[in-house]
N, C-alpha and C positions, 0 to 999 in steps of 0.2 A: 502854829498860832495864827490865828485867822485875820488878825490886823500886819501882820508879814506878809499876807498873802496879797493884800492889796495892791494899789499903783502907789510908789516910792511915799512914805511921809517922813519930814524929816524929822518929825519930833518923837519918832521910834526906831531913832538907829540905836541908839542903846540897849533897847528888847531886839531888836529882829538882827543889826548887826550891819559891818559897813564893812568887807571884806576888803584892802587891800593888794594882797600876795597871793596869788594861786598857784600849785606844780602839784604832777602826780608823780607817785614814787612809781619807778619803771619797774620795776618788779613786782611791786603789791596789786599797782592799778588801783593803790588809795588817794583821793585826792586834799592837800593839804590845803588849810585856808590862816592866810595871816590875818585874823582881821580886828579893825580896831578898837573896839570896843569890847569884844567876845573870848580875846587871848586868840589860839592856835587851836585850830579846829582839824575834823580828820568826818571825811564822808570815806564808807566803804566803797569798794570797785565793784560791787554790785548796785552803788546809788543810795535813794536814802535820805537823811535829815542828818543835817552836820553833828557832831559828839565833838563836845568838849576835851580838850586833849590837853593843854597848856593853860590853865587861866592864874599861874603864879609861879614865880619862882626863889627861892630860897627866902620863902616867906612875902615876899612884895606880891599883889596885884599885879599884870599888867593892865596899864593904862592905856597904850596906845601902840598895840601891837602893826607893822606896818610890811612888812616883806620878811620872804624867807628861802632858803636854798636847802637842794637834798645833794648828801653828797651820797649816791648811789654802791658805791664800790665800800665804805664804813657804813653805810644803812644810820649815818647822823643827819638830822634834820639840823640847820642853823635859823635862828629868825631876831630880829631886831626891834626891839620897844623903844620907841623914842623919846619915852618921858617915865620919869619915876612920882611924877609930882601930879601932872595935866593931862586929860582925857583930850581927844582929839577936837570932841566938840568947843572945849574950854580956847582954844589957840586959834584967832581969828588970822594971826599973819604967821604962817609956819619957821616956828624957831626953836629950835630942839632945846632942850635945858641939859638933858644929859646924853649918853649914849650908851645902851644895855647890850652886850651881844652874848646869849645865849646858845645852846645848845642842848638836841635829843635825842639822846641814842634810840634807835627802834629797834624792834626784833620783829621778824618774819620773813 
């Protein structure tokens, strides 16, 4: 998208996305993204445009996806949403309301 391509605007992080959490799986060489507004993203190890990986779970949206961990040796992704209610933009002084911890098993 050609307005992502731009210099930073803030009034498109919700189209273009606010990555918080980066790691690549040692093995795949895929690189994961927590990010806020977008859910759990997955770029190939060949590079690329991010693919939507995560944007709900057991029916919730996430809202405010923020960091995430690969546990290498179980091939589980863990990541953390920190609001079930409020997008990131919505929260001018950061105060969680709840605490989601999820998990994804991968294969490859």
């Amino acid at each position: 998208m050609e307005a992502c391509s731009l210099p930073f605007n803030h009034a498109m992080k919700h189209v273009c996305g606010r990555p918080l959490g980066l790691l690549f799986h040692k093995k795949t060489g895929n690189l994961y993204i927590a990010d806020a507004y977008l859910g759990l993203l997955v770029v190939g190890s060949e590079g690329g445009v991010a693919s939507p990986l995560v944007t709900q779970v057991e029916g919730h949206r996430l809202l405010f996806t923020n960091d995430l961990d690969i546990d290498h040796e179980k091939n589980v992704i863990y990541f953390t949403d920190s609001s079930t209610v409020f997008h990131r933009s919505s929260i001018s002084i950061f105060e969680t309301e709840t605490w989601d911890f999820n998990f994804l098993e991968i294969f490859g």
